[in-house]
N, C-alpha and C positions, 0 to 999 in steps of 0.2 A: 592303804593306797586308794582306798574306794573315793570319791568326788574328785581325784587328781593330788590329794595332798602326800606328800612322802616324809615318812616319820624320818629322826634323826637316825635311827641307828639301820636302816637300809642301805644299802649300796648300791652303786650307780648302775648296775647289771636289770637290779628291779626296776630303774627308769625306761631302761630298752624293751625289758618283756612291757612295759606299760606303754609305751608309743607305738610298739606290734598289737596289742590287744586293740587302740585306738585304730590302728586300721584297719584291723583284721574286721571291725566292726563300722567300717567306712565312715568314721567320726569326722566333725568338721577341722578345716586346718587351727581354728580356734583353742579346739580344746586342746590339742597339742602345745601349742604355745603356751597354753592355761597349765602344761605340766614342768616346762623350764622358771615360768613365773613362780608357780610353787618350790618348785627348787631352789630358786633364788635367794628365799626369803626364810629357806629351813638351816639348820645349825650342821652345815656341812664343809669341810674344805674345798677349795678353787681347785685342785685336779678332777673331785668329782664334779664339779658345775659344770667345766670345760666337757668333760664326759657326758653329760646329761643335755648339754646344747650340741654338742655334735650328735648323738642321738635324736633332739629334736629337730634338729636342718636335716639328717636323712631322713627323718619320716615324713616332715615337708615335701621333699625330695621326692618320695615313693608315690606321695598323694598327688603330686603335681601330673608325676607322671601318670596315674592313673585317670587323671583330670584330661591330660594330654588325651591318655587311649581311649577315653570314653567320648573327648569331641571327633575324635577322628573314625570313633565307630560310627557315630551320630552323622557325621559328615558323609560318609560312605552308605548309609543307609540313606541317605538323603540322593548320594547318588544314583544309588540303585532304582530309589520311588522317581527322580528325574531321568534316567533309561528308561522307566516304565514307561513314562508319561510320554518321551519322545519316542517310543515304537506306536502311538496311535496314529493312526492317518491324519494327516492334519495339511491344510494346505500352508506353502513356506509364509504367509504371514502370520496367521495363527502359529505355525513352529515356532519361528521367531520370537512371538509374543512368551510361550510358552518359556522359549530358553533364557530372556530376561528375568521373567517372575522370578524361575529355580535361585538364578544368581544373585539375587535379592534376598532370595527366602540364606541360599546358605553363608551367605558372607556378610549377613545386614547391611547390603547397601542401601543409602537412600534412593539412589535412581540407575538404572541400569540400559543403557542401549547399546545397539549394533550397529554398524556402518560396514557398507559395502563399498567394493573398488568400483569408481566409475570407468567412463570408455575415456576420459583426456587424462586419466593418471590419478587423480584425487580421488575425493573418497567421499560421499553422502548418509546422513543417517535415517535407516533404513523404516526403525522403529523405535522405541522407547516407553518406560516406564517409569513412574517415580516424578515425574518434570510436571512443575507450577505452571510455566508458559507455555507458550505455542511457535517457540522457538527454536528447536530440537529439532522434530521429523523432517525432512529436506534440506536440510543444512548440505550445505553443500561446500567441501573445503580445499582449496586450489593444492595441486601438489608444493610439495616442503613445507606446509605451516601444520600446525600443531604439533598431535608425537604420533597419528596416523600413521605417516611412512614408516618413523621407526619400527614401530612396531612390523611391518610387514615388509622393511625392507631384510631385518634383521629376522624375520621370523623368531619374533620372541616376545616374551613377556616387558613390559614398561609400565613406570608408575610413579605418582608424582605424590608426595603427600601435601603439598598446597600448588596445586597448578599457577597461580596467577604469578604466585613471587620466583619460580622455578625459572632459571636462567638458564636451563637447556633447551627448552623448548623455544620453537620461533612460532611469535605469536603472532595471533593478526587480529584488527579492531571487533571483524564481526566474531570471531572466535570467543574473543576476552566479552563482547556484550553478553552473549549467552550465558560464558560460564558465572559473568555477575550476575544474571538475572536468576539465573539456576539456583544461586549463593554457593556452587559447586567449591569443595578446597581439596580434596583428596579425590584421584582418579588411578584407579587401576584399569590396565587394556592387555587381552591377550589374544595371540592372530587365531582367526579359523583359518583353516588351508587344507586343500585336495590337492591328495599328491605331494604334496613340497610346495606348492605353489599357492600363498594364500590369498583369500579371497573377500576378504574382512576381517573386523574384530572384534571382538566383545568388550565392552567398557562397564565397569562399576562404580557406582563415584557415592562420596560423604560427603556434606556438607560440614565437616569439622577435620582439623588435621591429623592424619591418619598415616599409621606407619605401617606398609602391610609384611607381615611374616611370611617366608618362605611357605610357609603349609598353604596360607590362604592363596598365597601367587600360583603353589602347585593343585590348590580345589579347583581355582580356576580355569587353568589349564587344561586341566581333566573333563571338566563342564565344557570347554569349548570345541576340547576332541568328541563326546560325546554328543555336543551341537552339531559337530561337522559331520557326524556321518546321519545323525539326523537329516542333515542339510540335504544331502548327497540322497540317500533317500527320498527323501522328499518331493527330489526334482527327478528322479527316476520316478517314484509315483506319478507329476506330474506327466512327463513323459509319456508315461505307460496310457495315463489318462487321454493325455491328446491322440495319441497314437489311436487305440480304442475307439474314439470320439471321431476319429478320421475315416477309418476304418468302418463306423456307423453309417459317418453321413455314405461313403464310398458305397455299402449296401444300398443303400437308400437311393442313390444315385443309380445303379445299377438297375437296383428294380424297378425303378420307375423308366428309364433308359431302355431294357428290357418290354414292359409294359408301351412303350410308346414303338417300340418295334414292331411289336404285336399287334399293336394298332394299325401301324404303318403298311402292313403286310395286309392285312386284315383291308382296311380300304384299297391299296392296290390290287389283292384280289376281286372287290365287287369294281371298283373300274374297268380292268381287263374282260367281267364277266360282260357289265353291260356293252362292253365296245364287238366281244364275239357275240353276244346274243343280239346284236344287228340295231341298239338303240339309236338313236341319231344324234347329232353335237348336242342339242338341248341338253338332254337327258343326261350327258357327260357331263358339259360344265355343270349342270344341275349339281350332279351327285358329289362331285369334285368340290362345289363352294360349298357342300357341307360337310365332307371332310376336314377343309380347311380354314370353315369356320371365317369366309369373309368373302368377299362379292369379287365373282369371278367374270371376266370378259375377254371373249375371243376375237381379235382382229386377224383378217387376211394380211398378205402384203402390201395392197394398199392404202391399208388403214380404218378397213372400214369393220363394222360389229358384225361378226357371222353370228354370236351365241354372246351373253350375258346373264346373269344373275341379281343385276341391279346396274345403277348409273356410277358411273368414276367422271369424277370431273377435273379438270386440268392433265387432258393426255395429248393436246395437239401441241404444245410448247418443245422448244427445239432440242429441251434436256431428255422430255421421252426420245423423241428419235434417234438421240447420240446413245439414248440406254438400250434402246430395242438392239442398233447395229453391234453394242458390247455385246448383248446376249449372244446374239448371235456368233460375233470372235470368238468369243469363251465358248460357246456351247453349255452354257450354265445361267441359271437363274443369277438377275443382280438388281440389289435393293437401291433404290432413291433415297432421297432424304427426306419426302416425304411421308414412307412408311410402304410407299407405293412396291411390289416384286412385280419384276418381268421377268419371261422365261422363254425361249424360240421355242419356234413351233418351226421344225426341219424334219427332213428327210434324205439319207443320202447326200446330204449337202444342198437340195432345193430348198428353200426359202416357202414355208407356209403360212409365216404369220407370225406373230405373240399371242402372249399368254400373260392378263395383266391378272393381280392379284392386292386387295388392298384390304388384309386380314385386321381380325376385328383385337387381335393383341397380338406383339409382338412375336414373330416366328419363330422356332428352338430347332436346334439340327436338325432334328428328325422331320420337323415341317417341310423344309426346306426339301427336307428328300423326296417327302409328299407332293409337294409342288410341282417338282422336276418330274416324279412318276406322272405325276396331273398330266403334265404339257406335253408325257410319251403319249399317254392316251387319248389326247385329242387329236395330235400327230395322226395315228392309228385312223381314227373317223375318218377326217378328214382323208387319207392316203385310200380307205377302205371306199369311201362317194365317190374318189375319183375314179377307183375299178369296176365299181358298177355303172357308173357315168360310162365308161369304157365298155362296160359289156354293154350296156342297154343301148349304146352311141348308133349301131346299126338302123333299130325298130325305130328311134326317135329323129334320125335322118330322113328318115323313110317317112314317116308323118309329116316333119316340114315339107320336104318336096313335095308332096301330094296335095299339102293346104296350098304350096305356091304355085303350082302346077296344074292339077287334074282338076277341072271344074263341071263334070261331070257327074264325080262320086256324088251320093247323097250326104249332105253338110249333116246331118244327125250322126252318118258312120264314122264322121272325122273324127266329131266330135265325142264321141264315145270311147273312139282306141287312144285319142288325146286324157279324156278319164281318167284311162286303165293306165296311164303311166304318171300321174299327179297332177297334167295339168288341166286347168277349166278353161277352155278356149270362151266363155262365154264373158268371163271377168278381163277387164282392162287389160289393155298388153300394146307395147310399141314393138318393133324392127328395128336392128341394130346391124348395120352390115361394114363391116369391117376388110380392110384390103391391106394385106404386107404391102410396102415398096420395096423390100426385099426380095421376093420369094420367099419367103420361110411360112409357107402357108399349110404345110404338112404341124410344123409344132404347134402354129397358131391354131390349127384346129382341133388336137389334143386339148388345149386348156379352153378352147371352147367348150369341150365333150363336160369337161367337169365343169367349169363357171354355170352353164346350162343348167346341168343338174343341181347346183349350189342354189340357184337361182330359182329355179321350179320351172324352167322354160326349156326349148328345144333349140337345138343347134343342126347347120347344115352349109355346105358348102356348096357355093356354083361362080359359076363364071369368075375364078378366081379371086374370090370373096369369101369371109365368113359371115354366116349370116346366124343373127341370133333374134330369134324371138322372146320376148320375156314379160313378166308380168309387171304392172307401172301403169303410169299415166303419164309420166315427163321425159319425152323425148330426149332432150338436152342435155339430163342427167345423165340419163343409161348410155347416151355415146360419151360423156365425158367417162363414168365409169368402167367403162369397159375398156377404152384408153388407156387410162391411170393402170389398169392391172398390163393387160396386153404390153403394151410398150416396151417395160423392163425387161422383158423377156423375149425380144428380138432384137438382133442386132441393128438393122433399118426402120426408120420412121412406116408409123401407120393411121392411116387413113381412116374414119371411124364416121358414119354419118348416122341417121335415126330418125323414125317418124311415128305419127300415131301421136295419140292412143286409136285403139279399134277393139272392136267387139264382135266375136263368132268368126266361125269358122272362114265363112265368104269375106271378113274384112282382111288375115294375112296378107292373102296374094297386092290386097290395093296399098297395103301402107308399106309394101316391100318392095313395089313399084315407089311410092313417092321416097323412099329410104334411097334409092337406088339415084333417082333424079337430083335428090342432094346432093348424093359421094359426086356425082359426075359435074354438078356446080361446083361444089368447091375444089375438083379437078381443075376445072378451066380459069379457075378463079388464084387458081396458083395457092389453095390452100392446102396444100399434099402435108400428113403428118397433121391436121386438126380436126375437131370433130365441127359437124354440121348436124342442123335438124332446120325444118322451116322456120320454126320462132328464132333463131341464130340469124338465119338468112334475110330478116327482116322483108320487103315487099317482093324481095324474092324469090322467099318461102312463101309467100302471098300465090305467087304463079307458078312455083311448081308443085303445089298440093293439088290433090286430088279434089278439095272437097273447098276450098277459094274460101274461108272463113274469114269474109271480108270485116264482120263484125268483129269478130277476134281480134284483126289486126287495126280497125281503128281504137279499140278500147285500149288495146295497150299502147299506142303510140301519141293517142292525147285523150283518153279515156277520163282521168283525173278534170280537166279542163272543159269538157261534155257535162260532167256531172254539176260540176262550180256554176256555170251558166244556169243550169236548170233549177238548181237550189237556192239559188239567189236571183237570176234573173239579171244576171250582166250580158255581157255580150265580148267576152274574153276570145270565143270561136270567130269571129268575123273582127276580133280584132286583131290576130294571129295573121288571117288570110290578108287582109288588110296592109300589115306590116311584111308579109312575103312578096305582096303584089309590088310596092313600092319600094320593092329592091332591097327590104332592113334598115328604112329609113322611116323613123319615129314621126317626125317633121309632113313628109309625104303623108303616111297613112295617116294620118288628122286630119289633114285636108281632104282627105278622100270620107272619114268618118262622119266629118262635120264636126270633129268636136276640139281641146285643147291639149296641145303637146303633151302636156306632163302631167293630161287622162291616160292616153294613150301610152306615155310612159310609166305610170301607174300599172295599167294592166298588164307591160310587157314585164313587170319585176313579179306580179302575181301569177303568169303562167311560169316564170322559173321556178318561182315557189316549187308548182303542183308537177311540171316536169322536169325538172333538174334545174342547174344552171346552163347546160351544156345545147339544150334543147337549140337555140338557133346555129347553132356548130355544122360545119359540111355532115359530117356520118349521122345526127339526129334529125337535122334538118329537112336532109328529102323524105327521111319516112314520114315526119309529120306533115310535110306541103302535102305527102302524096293523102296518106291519113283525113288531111284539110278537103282535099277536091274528092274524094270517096265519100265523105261522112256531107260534103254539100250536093254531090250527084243522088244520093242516097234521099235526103231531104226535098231537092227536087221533084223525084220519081214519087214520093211518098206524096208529095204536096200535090201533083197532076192525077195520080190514081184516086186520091180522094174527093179531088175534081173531078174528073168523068164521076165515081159514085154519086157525086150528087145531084151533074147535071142528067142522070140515068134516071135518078129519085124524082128530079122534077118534070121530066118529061114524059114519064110514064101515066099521069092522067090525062095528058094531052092525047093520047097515044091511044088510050080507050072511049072516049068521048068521039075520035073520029072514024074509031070501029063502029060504034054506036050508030 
């Protein structure tokens, strides 16, 4: 029996032990065959052949199966290394990628991809492996066409062994282009699904026509349950990660949130320090704009800078004032559009001002709280000057009265107890005397107690009057200024007039007298509720000043036109006079000049130039006619005093030759 051959006189029993020993020795299906072949051909009866062939199909039989259990061990080991491979961390596109290759490796597909359900019902492919073109990834395929649905509407396995010619499937153009360009002919697909409910499907495909066997349909299967809880994993990993990741930044936010608290605290305590340890506004907005890290400026209610840090420009426009009045509704800081924060400055409901702010980057909550503590703490100053205003309001009463009053005292002592309270009676300073038409001269004199002190000057009351002295040199302003604030805060119109400047102690009382002479001119002049000062009152300020600064009042009333003359050498001034004398008649004063109309009309277009155009107008006109006959009386007296000097000069030898 040894090489396979079987002698004649064997029986077909030794055939069986010899197809058992072939496989007991896991010989190939070959040599088996190679022992019926030899039977064939030996000197035996057709019962025993029949015998010896049914013996060689069971051992075929035996080896099949064991051919069978050894790919399905191999298969399963393969599942097991694909479990492995899908418990590593992998994020779901690497998974993905991961659970194509497997199905590749165990079913020798040529190309293997996945498709996801989209959001309108269809289905997109997700990834791929095995594909010539660049056709695949993003395919995207309207609900009912291809066997996507089936497969997951049926949650089940579907398979086509030549997709194009398969007449179950509904095909469509851009489908069928892919699967030609692919040369795709056999497609296996089985659903992923969580739950019962799936979510995709795994596809395998040949490129030759292909019949798949239930075993391969259930590897499949197996591989895609083992996908899906991959999947599921996966996205719990990811999950876990973002969560994690959120929960990072969340720290991070905190502590920095935290950190900026601490901050925030941290500077509200050194503001609050400097505002009890008695610093004054500077000092605060000081502290405050570097806090906040941008240019800080404090307006009154009038609008005007008590404190800064630097310059803001564009705050007089009508969007600040609508933004100032919000503040103030709200009671809260509110942003512009130009980067610009305002914040009120109140108390109690009184009106102290804003608080602008125009930080050097964009503000974060906690700035913002910064801000608003900022604008409590200038509040504070400011509320704290007025109570010392108020305490001091007595001794600094008492000082003005005395400068206006007692002339007697030695001006050194005035000006000494004026020192000891901040101010230098020796530097510039106007009178501002202010009158309710109301009566409410009790309130008005409270916010003089503080304006005063705001101001660095003294405040006092007489003859139903406030009266303020202050440091300056423009009359005009300070009563327009003190107006502006005052006003809003009485219910009746006030009267506000101003003089000066003066210097020392002895000039108060005289510029409080011509302060006085104004309020009562523009009394009778029916100006009740405006401010006056001399230069307002133009030649009527001329007569009630003290000190008749007749030069003052012709420079500024044709002063420009003095100078044009002298620097050129026209005669623009007599020709002014000229044209006043002949009644505003161009024609006239020529003839009076000697010279030709439209000289004459010449000069009258070049003194509009230098004084307005307005200049021969009723309200400019007399001050200049008056201007005209002052600055030629002036030239007269000038012209005769230098005459006598000279006829002095020459008659004085005559003078000593007849003493002689």
């Amino acid at each position: 029996m040894l090489g396979g051959h079987v002698s004649q006189g064997e029986s077909s029993d030794a055939y069986a032990i010899e197809v058992l020993e072939l496989l007991a020795r896991e010989a190939p299906a070959g040599e088996i065959e190679g022992l019926l072949d030899a039977a064939r051909h030996a000197p035996v009866d057709v019962g025993q052949i029949r015998r010896v062939e049914r013996a060689t199909r069971l051992g075929l039989c035996v080896l099949a199966l064991f051919g069978q259990r050894q790919k399905r061990e191999a298969d399963l080991a393969a599942l097991v290394d694909t479990a492995r491979d899908l418990t590593y961390p992998h994020d779901l596109d690497n998974l993905l990628r991961v659970i194509i290759r497997q199905a590749r490796r165990l079913l020798s597909f040529d190309m293997a991809y996945i498709s996801l359900v989209a959001e309108d019902g269809g289905w997109y492919v997700r990834t791929s492996e095995g594909e010539t073109t660049a056709l695949g990834v993003g395919l995207r395929v309207e609900p009912g066409y291809g066997f996507g649905d089936a497969v997951i509407a049926k949650n089940s396995a579907f398979w086509t062994a030549d997709y194009l010619k398969d007449t179950r499937i509904k095909h469509t153009e851009r489908i069928d282009e892919v699967v030609r360009a692919e040369g795709q002919r056999a497609i296996l697909a089985v659903p992923l699904h969580r739950g019962g409910a799936p979510f995709g499907a795994l596809y395998g495909s040949d490129r030759t026509v292909r019949h798949f066997t239930p075993d391969e349909v259930g590897l499949m299967r197996t591989l895609a349950d083992l996908a899906t809880v991959a999947i599921d994993k996966s996205s719990v990993l990811d999950q876990v990660r973002a969560d994690v990741s959120d929960l990072e930044h969340d720290t991070v936010r905190a502590e920095l949130s935290l950190t900026r608290m601490r901050g925030l605290l941290e500077s509200h305590r050194r503001l609050i320090g400097l505002v009890v340890g008695g610093s004054d506004l500077t000092a605060v907005t000081a502290a405050a704009g570097h806090a906040l890290d941008g240019t800080l400026v404090v307006h009154d209610p009038a609008g005007r800078t008590m404190a800064a840090t630097g310059e803001l420009t564009g705050l007089d426009g009508i969007e600040v004032t609508e933004a100032v009045l919000d503040s103030h509704a709200r009671r809260r800081p509110v942003e512009l559009g130009s980067g610009l924060w305002i914040a009120p400055l109140e108390a109690s409901g009184e009106n102290l001002g804003a608080l602008f702010l125009r930080p050097e980057v964009p503000l974060l909550p906690e700035d913002e709280q910064l801000f608003q503590l900022a604008a409590q703490a200038v509040s504070m100053v400011l509320l704290l000057q007025r109570s010392t205003a108020i305490a001091e309001g007595p001794v600094r009463d008492e000082l003005l009265d005395d400068l206006l009053t007692d002339g007697t005292r030695p001006q050194y002592q005035l000006a000494d107890r004026a020192r000891r309270l901040g101010v230098d009676l020796d530097e510039p300073h106007v009178v501002v005397v202010a009158r309710p038409e109301g009566g409410e001269l009790g309130r008005a004199a409270v916010w003089a107690s503080s304006y005063a002190h705001r101001m660095g000057g003294l405040k006092g009351v007489r003859t139903g009057c406030v009266v303020l002295m202050l440091p300056g040199t423009d009359a005009s302003d300070a009563a327009r200024r003190v107006s502006a604030e005052l006003s809003p805060l009485l219910t009746d119109a006030v009267t506000v007039a101003a003089a000066g400047p003066g210097s020392g102690a002895a000039q108060v009382g005289r510029v409080h007298q011509e302060a006085m002479r104004c309020l009562d001119a523009a009394t009778l002049l029916r100006g009740v509720g405006a401010t006056a000062s001399p230069g307002d009152l133009g030649f009527l300020g001329l007569l009630l000043s003290d000190e008749h600064d007749i030069d003052g009042f012709i420079t500024s009333a044709i002063g420009p036109v003095i100078d044009y003359d002298a620097q050129r050498f026209t005669e623009l001034v007599k020709t002014a006079q000229a044209y006043f004398d002949a009644d505003r008649s161009p024609t006239y004063a020529a003839e009076t000049l000697h010279v030709h109309p439209n000289t004459v009309s010449r000069r009258l277009e070049r003194i509009a130039e230098l004084l307005g155009p307005h200049w021969h107008k009723p309200q400019q006109a007399l001050e200049v006619q008056l201007a005209l006959k002052l600055h030629h009386t002036r030239q007269v007296l000038t012209a005769r005093r230098t005459g006598h000097r000279r006829r002095d000069a020459d008659d004085a030898p005559a003078a000593a030759d007849h003493t002689e």
